[in-house]
C-alpha positions as CSV (number, residue, x, y, z in Angstrom):
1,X,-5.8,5.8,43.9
2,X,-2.8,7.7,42.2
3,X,-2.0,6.1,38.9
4,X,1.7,6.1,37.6
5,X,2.6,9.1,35.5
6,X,5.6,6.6,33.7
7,X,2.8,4.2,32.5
8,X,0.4,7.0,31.5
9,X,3.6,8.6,29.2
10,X,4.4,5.2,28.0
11,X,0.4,4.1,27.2
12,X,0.5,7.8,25.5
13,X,3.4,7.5,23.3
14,X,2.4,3.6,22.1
15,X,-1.0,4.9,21.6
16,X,0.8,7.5,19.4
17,X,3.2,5.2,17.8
18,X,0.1,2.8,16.3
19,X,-1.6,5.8,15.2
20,X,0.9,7.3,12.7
21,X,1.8,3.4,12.0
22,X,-1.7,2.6,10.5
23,X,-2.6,6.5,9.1
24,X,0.8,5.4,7.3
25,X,0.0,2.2,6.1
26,X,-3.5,3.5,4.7
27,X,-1.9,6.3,3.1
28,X,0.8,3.9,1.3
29,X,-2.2,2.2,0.2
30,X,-4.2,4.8,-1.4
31,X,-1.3,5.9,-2.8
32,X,-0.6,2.7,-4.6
33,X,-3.7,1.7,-5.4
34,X,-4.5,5.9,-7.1
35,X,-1.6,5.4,-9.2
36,X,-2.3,2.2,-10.0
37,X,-5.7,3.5,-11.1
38,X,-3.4,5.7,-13.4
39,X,-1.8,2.6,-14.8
40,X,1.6,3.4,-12.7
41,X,2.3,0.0,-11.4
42,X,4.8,-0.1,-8.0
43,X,6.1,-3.0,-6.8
44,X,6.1,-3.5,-2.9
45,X,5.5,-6.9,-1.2
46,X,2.9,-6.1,1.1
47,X,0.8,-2.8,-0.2
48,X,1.0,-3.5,-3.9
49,X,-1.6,-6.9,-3.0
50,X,-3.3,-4.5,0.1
51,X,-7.0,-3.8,-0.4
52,X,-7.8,-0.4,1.2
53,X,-11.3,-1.6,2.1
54,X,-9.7,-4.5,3.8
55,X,-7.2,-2.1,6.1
56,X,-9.3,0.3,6.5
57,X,-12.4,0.2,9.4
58,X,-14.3,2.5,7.4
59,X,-14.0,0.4,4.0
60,X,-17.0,-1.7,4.9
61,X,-19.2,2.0,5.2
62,X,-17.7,2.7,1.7
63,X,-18.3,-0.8,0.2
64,X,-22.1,-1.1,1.5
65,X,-22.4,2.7,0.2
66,X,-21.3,2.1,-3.6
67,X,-23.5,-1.2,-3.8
């Protein structure tokens, strides 16, 4: 069976579109929370409250590490 190259190239560029969306969203967040760290405080509604552990799939690894 011959799949459809227009819903491959639009199940490739979604697939692309959530990837940079959360590496962006995890990098907002370590950035805030490493200058917060610093004592730098920024103010922005969602990512200033955001845990990195909590948006990240790889902050549970982390967390059971430093126990």
């Amino acid at each position: 069976m011959k799949r459809s190259t227009t819903k491959n190239g639009i199940n490739k560029y979604f697939r692309l579109f959530s990837q940079i969306l959360f590496f962006t969203v995890i990098l907002i967040t370590a950035i805030i929370h490493s200058l917060a760290e610093k004592g730098i405080e920024v103010k922005i509604p969602f990512f200033s409250n955001a845990s990195l552990h909590s948006l990240c799939p790889f902050g549970d690894v982390v967390s059971v590490i430093s126990l």
